[in-house]
py3Dmol code that shows the C-alpha trace and the ligand (Angstrom):
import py3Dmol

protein = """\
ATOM      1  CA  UNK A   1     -11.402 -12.105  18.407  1.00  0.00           C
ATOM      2  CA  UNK A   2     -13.166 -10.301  15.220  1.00  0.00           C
ATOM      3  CA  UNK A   3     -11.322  -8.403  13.104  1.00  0.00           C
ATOM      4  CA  UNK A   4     -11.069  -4.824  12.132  1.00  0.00           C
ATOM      5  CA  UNK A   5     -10.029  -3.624   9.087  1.00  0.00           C
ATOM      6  CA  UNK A   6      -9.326   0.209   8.358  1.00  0.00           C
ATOM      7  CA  UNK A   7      -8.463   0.360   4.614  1.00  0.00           C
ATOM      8  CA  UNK A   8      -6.973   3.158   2.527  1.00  0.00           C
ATOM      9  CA  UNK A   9      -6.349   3.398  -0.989  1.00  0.00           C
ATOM     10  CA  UNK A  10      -5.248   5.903  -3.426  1.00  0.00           C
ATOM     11  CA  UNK A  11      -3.179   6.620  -6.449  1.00  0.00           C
ATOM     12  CA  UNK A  12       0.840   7.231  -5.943  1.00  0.00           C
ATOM     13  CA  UNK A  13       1.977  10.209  -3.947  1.00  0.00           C
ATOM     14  CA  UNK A  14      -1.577  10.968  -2.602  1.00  0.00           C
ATOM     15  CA  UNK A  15       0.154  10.939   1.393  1.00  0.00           C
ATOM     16  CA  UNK A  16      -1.532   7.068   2.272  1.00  0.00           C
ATOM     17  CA  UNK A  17       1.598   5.458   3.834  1.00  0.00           C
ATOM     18  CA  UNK A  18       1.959   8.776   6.312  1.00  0.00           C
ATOM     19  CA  UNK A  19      -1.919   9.122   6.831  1.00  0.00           C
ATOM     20  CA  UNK A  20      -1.784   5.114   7.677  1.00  0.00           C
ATOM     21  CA  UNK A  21       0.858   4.913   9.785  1.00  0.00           C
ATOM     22  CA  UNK A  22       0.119   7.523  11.776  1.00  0.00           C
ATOM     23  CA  UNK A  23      -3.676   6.415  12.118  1.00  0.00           C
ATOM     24  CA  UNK A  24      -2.194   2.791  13.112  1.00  0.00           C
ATOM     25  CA  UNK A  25      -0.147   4.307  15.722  1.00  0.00           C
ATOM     26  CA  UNK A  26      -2.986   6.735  17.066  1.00  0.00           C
ATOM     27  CA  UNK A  27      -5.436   3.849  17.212  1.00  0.00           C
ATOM     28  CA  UNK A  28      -2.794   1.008  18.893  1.00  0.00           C
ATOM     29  CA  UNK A  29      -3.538  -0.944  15.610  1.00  0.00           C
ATOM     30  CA  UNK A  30      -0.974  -2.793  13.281  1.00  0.00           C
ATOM     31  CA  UNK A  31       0.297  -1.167  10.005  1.00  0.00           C
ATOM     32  CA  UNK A  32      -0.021  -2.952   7.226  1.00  0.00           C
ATOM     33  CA  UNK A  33       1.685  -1.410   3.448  1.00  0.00           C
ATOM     34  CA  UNK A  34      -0.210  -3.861   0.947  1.00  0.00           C
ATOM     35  CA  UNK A  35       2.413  -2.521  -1.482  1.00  0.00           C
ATOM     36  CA  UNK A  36       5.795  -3.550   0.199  1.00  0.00           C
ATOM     37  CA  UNK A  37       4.893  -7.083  -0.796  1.00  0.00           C
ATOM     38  CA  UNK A  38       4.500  -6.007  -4.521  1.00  0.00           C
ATOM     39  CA  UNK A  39       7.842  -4.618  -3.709  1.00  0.00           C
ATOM     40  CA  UNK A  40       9.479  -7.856  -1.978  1.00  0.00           C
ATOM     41  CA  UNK A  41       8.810  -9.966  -4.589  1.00  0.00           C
ATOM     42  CA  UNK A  42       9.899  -7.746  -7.098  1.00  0.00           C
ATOM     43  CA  UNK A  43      13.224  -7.558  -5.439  1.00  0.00           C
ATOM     44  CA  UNK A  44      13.573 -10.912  -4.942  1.00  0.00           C
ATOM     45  CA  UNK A  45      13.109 -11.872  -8.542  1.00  0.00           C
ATOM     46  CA  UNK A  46      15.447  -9.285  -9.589  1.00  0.00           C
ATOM     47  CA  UNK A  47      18.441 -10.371  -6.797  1.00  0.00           C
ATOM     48  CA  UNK A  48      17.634 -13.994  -7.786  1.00  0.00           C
ATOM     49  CA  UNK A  49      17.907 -13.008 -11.856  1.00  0.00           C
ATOM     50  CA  UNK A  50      13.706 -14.075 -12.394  1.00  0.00           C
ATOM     51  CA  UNK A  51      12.313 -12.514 -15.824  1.00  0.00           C
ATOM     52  CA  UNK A  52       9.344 -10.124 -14.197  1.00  0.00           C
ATOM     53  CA  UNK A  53       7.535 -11.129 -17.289  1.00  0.00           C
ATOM     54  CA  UNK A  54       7.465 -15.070 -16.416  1.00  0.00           C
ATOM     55  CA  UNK A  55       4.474 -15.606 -13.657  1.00  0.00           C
ATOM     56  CA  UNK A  56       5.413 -19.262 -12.662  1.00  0.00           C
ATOM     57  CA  UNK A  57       8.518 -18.472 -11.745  1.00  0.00           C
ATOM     58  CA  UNK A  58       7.701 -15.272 -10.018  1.00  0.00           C
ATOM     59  CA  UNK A  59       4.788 -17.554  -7.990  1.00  0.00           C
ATOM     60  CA  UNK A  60       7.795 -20.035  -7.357  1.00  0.00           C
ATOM     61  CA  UNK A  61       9.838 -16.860  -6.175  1.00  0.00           C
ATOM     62  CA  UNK A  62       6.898 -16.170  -3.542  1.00  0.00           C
ATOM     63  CA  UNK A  63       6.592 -19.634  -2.095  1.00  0.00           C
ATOM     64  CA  UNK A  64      10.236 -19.598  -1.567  1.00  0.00           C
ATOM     65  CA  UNK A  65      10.261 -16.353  -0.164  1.00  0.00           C
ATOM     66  CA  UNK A  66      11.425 -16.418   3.538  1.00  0.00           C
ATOM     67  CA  UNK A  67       9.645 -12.802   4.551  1.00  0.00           C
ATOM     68  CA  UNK A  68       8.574 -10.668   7.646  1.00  0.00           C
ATOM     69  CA  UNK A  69       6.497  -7.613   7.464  1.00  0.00           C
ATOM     70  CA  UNK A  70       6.912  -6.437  11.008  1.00  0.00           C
ATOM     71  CA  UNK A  71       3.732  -4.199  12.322  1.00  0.00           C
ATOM     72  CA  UNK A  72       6.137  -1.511  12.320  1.00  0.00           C
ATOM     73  CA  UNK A  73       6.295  -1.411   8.486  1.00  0.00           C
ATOM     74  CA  UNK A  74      10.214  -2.659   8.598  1.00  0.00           C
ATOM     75  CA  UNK A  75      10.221  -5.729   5.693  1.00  0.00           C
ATOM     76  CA  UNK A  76      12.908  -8.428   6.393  1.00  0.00           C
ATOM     77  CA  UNK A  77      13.712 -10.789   3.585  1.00  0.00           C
ATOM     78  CA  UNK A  78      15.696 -14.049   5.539  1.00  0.00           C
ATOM     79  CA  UNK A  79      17.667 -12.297   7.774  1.00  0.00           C
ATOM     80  CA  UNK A  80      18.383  -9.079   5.775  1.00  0.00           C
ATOM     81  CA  UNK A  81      16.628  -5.928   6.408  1.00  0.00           C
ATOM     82  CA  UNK A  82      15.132  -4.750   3.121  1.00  0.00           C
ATOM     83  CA  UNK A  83      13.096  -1.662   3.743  1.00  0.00           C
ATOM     84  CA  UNK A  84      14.888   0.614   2.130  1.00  0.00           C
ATOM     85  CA  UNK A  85      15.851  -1.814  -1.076  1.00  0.00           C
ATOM     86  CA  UNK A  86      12.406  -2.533  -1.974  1.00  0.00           C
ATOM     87  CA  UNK A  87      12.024   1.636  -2.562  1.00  0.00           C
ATOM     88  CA  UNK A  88      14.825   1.152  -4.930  1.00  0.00           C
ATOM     89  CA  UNK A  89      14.490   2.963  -8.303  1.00  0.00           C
ATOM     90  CA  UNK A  90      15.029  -0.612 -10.132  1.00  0.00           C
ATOM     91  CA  UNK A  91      12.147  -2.370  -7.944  1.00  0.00           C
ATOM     92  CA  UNK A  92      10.089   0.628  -8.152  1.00  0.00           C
ATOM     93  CA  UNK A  93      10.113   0.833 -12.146  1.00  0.00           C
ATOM     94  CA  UNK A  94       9.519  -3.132 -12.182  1.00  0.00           C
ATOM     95  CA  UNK A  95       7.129  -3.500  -9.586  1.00  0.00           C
ATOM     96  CA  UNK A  96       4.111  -2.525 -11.285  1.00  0.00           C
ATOM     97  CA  UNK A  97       4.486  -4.959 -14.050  1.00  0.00           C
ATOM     98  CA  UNK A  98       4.710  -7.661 -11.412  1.00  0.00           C
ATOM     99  CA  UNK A  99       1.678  -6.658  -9.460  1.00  0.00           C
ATOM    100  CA  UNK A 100      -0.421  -7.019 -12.829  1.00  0.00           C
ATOM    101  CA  UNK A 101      -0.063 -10.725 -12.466  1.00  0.00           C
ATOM    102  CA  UNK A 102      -3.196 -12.544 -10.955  1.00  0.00           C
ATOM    103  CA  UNK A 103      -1.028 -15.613  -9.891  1.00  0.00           C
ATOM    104  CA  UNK A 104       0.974 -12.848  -7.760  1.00  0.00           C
ATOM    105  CA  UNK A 105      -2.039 -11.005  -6.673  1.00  0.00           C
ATOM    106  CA  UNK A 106      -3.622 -14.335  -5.330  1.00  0.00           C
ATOM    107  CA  UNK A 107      -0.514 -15.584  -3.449  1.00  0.00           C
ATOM    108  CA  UNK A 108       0.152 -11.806  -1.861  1.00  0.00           C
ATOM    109  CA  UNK A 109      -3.808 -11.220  -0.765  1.00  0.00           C
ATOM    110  CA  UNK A 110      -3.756 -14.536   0.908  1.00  0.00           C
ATOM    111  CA  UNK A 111      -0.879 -13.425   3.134  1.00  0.00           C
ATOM    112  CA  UNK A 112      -2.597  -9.995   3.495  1.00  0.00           C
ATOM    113  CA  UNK A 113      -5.420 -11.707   4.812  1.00  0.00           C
ATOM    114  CA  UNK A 114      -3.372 -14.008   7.126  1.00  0.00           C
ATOM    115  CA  UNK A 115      -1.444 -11.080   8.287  1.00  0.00           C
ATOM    116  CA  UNK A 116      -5.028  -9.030   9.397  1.00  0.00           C
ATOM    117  CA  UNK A 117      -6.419 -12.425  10.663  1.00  0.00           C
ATOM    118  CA  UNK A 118      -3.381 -12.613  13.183  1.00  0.00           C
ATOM    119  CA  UNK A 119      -3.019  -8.962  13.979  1.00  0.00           C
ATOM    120  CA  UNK A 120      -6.901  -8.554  14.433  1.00  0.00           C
ATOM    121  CA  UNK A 121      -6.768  -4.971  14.143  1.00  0.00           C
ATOM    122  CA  UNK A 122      -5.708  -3.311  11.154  1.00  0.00           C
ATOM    123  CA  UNK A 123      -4.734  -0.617   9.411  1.00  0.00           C
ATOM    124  CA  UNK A 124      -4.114  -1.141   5.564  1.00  0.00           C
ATOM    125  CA  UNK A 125      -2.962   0.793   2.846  1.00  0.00           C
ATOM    126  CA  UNK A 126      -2.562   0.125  -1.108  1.00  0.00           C
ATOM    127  CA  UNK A 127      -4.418  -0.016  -4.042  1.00  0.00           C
ATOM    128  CA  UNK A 128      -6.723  -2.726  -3.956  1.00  0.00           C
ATOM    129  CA  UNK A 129      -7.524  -3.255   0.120  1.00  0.00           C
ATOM    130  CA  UNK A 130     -11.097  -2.118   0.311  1.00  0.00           C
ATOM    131  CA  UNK A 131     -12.465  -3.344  -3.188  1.00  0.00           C
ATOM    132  CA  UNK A 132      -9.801  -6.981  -3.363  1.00  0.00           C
ATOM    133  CA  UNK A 133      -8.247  -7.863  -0.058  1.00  0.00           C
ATOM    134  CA  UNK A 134     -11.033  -6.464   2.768  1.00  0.00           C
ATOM    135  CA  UNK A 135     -14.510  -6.287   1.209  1.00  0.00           C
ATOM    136  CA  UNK A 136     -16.052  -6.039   4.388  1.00  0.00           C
ATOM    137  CA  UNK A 137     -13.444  -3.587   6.097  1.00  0.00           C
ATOM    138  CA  UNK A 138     -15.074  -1.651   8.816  1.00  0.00           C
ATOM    139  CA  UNK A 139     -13.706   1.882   7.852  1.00  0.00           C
ATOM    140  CA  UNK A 140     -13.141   2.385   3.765  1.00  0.00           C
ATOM    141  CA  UNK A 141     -10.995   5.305   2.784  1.00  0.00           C
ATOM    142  CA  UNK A 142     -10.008   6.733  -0.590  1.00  0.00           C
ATOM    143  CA  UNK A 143      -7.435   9.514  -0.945  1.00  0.00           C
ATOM    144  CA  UNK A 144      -6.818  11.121  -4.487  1.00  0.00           C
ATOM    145  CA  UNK A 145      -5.526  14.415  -5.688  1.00  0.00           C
ATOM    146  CA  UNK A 146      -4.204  16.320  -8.798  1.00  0.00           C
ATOM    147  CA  UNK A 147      -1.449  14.552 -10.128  1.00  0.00           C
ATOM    148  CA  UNK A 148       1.037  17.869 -10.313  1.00  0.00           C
ATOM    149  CA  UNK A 149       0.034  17.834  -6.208  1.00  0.00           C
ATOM    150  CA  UNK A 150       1.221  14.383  -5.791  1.00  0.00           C
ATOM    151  CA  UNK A 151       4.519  14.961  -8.045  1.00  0.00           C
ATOM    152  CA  UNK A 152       5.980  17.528  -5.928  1.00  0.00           C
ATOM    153  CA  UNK A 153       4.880  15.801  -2.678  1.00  0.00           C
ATOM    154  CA  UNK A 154       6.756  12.836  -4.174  1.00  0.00           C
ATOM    155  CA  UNK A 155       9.569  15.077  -5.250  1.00  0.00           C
ATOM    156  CA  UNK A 156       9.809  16.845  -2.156  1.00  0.00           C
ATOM    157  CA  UNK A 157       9.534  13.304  -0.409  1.00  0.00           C
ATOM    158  CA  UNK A 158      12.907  11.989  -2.263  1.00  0.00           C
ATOM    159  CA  UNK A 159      15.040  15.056  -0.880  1.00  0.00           C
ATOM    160  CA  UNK A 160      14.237  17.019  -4.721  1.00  0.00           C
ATOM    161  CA  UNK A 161      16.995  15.660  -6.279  1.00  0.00           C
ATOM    162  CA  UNK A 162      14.840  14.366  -9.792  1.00  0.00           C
ATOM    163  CA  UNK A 163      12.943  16.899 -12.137  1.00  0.00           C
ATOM    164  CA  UNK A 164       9.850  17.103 -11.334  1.00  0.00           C
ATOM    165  CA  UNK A 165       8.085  16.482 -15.048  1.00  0.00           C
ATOM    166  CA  UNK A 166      10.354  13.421 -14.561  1.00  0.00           C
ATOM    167  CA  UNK A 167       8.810  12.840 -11.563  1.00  0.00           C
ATOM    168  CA  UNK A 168       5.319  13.768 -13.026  1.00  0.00           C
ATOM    169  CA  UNK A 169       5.586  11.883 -15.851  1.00  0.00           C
ATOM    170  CA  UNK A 170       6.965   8.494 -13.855  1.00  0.00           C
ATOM    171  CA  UNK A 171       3.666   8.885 -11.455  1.00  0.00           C
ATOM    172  CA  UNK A 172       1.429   9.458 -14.511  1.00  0.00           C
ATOM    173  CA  UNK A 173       2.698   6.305 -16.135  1.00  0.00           C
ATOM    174  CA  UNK A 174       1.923   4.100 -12.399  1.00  0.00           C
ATOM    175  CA  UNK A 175      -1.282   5.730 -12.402  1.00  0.00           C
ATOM    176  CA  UNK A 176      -1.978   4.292 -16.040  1.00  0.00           C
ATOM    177  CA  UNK A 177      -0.629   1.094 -15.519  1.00  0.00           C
ATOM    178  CA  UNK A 178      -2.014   0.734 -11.629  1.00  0.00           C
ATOM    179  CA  UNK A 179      -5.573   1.343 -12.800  1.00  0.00           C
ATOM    180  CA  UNK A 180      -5.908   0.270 -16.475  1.00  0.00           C
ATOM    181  CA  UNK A 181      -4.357  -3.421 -15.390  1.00  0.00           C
ATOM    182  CA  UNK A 182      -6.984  -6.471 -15.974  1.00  0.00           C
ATOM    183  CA  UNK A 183      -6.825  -7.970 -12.135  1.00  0.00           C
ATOM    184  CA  UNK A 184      -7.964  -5.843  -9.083  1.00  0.00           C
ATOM    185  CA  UNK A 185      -7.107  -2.037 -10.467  1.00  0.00           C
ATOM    186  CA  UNK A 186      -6.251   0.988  -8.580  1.00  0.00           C
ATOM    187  CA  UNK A 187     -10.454   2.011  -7.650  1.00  0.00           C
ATOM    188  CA  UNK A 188     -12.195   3.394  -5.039  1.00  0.00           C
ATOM    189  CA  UNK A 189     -14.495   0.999  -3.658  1.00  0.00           C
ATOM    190  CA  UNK A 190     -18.329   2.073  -3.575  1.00  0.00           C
ATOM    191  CA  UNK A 191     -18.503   2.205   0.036  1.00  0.00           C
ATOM    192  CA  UNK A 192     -15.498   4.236   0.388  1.00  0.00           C
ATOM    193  CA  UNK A 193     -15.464   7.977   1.911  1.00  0.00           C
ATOM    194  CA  UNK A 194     -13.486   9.900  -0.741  1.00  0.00           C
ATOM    195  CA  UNK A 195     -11.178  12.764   0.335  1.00  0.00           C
ATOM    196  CA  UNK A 196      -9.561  15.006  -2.242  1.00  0.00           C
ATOM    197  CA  UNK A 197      -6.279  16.263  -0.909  1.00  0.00           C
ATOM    198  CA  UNK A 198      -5.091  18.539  -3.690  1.00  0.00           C
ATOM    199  CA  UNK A 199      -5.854  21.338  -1.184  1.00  0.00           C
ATOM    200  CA  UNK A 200      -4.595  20.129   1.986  1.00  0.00           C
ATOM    201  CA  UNK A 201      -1.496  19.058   3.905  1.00  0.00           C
ATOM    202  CA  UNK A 202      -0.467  16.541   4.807  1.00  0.00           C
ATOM    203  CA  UNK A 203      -1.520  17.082   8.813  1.00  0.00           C
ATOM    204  CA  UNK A 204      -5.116  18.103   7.547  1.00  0.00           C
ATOM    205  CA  UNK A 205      -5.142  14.536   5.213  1.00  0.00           C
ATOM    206  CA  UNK A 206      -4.151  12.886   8.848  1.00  0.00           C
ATOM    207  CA  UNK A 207      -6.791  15.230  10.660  1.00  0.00           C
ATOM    208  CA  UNK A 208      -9.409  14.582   8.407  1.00  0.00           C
ATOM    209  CA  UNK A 209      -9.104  10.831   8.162  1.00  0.00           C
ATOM    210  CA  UNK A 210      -8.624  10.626  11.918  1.00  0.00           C
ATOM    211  CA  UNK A 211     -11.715  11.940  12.438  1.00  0.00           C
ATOM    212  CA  UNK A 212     -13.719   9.762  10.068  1.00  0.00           C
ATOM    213  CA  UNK A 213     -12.313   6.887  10.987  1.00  0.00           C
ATOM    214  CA  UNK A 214     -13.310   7.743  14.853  1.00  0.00           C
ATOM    215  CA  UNK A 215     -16.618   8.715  14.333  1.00  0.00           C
ATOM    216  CA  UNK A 216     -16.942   5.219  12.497  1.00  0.00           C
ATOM    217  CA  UNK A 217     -14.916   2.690  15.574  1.00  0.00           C
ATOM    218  CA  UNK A 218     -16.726   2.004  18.758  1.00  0.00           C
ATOM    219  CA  UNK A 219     -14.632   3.733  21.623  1.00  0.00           C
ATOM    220  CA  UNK A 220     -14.904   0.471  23.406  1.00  0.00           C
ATOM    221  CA  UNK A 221     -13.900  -1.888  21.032  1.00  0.00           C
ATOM    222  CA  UNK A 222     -11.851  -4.561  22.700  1.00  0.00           C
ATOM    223  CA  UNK A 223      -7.902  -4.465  22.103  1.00  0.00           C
ATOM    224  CA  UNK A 224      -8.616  -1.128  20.278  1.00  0.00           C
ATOM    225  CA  UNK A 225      -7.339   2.707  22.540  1.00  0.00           C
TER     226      UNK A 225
END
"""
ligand_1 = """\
20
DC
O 2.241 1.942 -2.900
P 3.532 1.472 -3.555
O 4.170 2.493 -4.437
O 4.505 0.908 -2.578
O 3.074 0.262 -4.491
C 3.992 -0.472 -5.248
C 3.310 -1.082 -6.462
O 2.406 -2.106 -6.088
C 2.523 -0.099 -7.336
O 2.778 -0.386 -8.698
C 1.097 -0.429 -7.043
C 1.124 -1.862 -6.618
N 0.142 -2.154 -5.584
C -0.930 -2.906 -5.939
O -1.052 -3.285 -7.094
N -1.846 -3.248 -5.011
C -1.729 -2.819 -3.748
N -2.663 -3.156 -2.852
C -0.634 -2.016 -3.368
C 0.293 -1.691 -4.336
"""
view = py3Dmol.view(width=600, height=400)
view.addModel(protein, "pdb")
view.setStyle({"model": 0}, {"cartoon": {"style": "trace"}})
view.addModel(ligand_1, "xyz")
view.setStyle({"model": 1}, {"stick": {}})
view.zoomTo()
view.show()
């Protein structure tokens, strides 16, 4: 069976794990969050007391890692449920520093890959999935928007209990560090249809990309809807 890729990338707040999962469930297709597995690891290596700054020992931390990212989007470390930990403040202040290592970066795309080769059809979301991980995805999509915008999504998202120039100024400083790192940074690809959502909501971003992406599928593709 081929395999087809939907990708979409974007900065932080910019409405891509909604727009994703909701395109993977209209289209039948597995749900894949490139950025949970940035997450994972960082969690591990923080339960397990591994300096983020030390890439052997994070790569060590990876091939010891006993994970499951379930199509759903739930992420299972051994037996323990860890969907909600790995959206910790602690992992999500770390976690960027980790995904700047290329020894990570090569261990987590090679799952990615594995993942889309065994699921076949795929939707993926991240930073990195239609420039890095699926050059030769069948449907590239880039979302970005003001920053402000994205703040008070994200704000709004985490029940408004943090300030938002807190919240501003945390997103600004992923942004920086997300796209000015050496290894595979936050960019959209050339190929990529770009879709400003500073302007829209979050049903129109779904609308939008729904429609793209179905003008762009066969109807008839084989384990496709
Ligand atoms: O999308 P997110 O907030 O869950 O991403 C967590 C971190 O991982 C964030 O710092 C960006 C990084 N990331 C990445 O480097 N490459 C990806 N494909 C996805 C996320």
């Amino acid at each position: 069976m081929s395999v087809w890729v939907v990708t979409i990338d974007g900065p932080a707040g910019v409405g891509k794990s909604t727009v994703a999962r909701r395109l993977a469930d209209d289209l039948g297709w597995s749900y894949l969050d490139t950025g949970a597995a940035y997450r994972l690891v960082t969690l591990a290596a923080l339960d397990a007391g591994v300096s983020i700054e030390d890439e052997a020992a994070l790569m060590e931390t990876i091939r010891d890692l006993e994970a499951r990212f379930e199509t759903d989007g739930r992420v299972f470390l051994g037996a323990e449920n860890v969907t909600s930990r790995i959206r910790s403040p602690e992992v999500t202040a770390a976690v960027p520093r980790v995904a700047a290592r290329p020894g990570v970066r090569r261990l987590v795309v090679q799952n990615q890959r594995r993942f889309a080769a065994r699921a076949g059809r795929v939707v993926a979301e991240g930073r990195d999935t239609g420039t890095v991980v699926f050059p030769d995805a069948a449907v590239k999509v880039y979302l970005d928007g003001d920053p402000e915008v994205r703040a008070r999504r994200r704000q709004a998202q985490d029940g408004g209990l943090a300030a938002l120039g807190t919240v501003l100024g945390d997103l600004q400083e992923r942004d920086r560090l997300d796209s000015t790192r050496a290894v595979s940074p936050l960019a959209c690809a050339e190929d990529a249809w770009r879709l400003d959502t500073t302007d829209l909501t979050l049903d129109e971003v779904t609308q939008a990309v729904r429609s793209h992406v179905r003008s762009r599928i066969p109807i008839t593709l084989p384990g496709g809807s």
